[in-house]
DRENPA-3360 file (N, C-alpha, C; in nm, 2 decimals, always signed):
BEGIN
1 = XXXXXXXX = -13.01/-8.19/-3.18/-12.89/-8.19/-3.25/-12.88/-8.32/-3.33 ~ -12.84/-8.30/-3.46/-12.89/-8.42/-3.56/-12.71/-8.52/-3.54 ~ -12.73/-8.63/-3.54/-12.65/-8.72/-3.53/-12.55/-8.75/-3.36 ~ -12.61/-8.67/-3.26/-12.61/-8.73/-3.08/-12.72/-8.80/-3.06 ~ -12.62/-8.84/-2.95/-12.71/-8.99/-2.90/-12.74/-8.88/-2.78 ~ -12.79/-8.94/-2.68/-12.87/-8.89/-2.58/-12.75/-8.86/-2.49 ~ -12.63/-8.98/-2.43/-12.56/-8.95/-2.36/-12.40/-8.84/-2.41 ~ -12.42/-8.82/-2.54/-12.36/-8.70/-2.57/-12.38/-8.61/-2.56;
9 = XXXXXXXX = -12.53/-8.59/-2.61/-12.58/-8.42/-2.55/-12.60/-8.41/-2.41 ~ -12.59/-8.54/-2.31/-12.58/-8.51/-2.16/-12.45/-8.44/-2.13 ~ -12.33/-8.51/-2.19/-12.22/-8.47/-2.19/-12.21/-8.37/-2.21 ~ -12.20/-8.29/-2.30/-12.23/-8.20/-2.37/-12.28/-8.07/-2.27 ~ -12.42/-8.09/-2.26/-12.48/-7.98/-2.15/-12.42/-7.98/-2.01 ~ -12.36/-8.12/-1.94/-12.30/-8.13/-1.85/-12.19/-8.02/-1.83 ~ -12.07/-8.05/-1.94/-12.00/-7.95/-1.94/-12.02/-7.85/-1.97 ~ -12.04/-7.82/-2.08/-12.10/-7.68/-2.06/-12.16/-7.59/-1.96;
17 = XXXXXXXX = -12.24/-7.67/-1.89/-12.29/-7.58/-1.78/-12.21/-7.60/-1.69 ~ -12.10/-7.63/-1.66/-11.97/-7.66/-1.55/-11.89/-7.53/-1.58 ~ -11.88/-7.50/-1.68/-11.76/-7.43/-1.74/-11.82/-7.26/-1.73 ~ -11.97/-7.26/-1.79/-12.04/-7.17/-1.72/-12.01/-7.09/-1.60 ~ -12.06/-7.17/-1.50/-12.07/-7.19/-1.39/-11.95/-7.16/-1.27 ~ -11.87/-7.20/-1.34/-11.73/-7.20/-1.27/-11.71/-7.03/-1.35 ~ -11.74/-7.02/-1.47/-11.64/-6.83/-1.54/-11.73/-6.75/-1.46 ~ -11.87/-6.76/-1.45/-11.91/-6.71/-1.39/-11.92/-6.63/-1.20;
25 = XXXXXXXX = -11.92/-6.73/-1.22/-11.87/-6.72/-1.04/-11.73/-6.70/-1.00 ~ -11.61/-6.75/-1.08/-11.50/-6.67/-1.10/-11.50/-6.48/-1.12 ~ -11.55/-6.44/-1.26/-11.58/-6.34/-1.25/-11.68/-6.28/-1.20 ~ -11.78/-6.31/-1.14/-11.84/-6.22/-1.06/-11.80/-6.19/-0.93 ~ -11.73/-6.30/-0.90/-11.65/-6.27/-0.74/-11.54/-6.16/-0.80 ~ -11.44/-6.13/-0.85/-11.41/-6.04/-0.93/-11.40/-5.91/-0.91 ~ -11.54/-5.93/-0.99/-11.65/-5.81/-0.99/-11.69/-5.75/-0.88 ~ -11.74/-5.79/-0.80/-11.78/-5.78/-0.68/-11.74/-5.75/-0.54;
33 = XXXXXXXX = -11.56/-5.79/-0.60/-11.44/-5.72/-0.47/-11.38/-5.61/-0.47 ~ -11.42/-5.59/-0.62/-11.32/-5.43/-0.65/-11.41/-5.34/-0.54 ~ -11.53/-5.32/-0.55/-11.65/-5.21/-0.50/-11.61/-5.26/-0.35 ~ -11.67/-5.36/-0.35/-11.71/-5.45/-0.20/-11.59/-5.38/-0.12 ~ -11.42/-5.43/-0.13/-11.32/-5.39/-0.08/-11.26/-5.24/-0.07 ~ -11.30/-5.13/-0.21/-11.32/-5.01/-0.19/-11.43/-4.98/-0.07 ~ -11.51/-5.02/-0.06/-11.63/-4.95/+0.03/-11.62/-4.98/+0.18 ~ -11.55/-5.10/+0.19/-11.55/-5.19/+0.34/-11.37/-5.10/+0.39;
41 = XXXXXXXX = -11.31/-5.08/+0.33/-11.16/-5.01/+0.38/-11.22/-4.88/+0.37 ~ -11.29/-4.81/+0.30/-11.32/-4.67/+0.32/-11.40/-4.63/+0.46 ~ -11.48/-4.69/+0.43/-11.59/-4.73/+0.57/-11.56/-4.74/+0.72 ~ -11.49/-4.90/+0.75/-11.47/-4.98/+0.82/-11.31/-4.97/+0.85 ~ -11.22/-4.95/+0.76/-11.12/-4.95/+0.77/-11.06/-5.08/+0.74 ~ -11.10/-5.19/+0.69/-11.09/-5.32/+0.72/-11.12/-5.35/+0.58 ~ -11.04/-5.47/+0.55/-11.09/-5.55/+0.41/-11.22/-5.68/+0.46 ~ -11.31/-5.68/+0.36/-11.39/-5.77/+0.38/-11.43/-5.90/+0.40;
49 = XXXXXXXX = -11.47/-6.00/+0.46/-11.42/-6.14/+0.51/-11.57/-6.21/+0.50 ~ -11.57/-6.30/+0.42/-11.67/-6.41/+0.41/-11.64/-6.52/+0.45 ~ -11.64/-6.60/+0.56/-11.61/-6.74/+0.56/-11.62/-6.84/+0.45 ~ -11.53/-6.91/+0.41/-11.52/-7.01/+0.31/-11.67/-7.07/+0.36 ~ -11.67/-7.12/+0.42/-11.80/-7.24/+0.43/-11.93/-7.10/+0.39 ~ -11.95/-7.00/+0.39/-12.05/-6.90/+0.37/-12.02/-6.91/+0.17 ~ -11.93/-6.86/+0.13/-11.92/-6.86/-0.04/-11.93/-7.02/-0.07 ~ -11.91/-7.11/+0.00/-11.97/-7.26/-0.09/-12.07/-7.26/-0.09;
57 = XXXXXXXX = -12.18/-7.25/+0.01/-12.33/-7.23/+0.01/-12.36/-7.16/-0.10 ~ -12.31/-7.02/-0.12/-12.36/-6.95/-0.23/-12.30/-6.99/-0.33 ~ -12.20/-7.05/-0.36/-12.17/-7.10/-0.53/-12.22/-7.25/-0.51 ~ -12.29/-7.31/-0.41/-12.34/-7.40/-0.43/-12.47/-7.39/-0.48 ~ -12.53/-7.29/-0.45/-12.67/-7.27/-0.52/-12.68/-7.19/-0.65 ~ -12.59/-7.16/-0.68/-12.52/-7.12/-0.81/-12.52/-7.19/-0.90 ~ -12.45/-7.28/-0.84/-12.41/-7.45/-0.94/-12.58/-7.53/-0.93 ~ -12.66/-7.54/-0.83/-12.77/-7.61/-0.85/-12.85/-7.50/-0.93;
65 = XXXXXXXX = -12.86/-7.42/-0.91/-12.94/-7.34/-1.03/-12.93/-7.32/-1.18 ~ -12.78/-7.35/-1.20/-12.71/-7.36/-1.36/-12.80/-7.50/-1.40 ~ -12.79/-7.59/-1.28/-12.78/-7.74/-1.37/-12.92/-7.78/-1.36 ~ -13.01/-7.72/-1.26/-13.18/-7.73/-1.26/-13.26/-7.68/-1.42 ~ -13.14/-7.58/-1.43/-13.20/-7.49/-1.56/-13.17/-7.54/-1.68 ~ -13.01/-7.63/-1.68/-12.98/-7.67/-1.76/-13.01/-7.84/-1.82 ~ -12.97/-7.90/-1.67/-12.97/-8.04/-1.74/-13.15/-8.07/-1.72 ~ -13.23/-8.02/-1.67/-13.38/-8.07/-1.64/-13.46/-8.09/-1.74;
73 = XXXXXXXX = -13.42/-7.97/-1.84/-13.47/-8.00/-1.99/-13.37/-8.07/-2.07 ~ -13.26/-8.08/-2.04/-13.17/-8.19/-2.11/-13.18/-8.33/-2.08 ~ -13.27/-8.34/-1.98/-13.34/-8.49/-1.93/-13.41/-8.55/-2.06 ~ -13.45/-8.49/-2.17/-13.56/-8.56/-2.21/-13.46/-8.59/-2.35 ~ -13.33/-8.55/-2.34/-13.24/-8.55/-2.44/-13.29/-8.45/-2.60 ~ -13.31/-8.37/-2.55/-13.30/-8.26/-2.66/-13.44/-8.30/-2.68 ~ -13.54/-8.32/-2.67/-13.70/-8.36/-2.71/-13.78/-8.20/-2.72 ~ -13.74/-8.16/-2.59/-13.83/-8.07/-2.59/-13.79/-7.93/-2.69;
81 = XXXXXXX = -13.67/-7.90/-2.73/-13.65/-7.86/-2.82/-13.64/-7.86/-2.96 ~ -13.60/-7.97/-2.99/-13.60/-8.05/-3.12/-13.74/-8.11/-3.17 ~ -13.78/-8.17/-3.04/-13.94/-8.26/-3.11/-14.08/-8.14/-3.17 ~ -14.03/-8.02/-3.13/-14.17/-7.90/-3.15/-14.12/-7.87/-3.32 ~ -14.25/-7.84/-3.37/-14.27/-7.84/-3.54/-14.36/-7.66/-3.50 ~ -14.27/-7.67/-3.62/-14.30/-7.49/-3.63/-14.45/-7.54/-3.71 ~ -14.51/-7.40/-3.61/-14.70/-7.42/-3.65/-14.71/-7.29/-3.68;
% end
């Protein structure tokens, strides 16, 4: 990105992959209660129950997978995409 300094495009990808991360997991929990809670009341008779401490786990590896993916090549501050010359 022509005219960022390194700690802006950290910035930058930081958030962005926060904001990600959070719509995402917002809507796919969502997503995933309409069915989940039709099928578990049909079924079971009962609405469906994850322990809070069980969905942090999983949007915690949610969140480390966004930011492995994201900020790890943003480590080198945009190098690895910017520094390659079309051959």
């Amino acid at each position: 990105m022509v005219g960022t300094g390194r700690r802006q495009l950290r910035r930058m990808l930081v958030l962005e992959t926060g904001m990600v991360t959070v719509a995402g997991l917002v809507i796919g929990t969502a997503v995933a209660a309409v069915p989940l809670t039709a099928f578990a009341v049909s079924v079971a008779g009962t609405a469906p129950y994850l322990p809070p401490v069980h969905y942090g786990v999983i949007a915690g590896a949610v969140a480390l997978a966004a930011a492995a993916g994201t900020l790890v090549p943003g480590a080198a501050g945009g190098r690895f995409v910017l520094g390659r010359r079309a051959g």
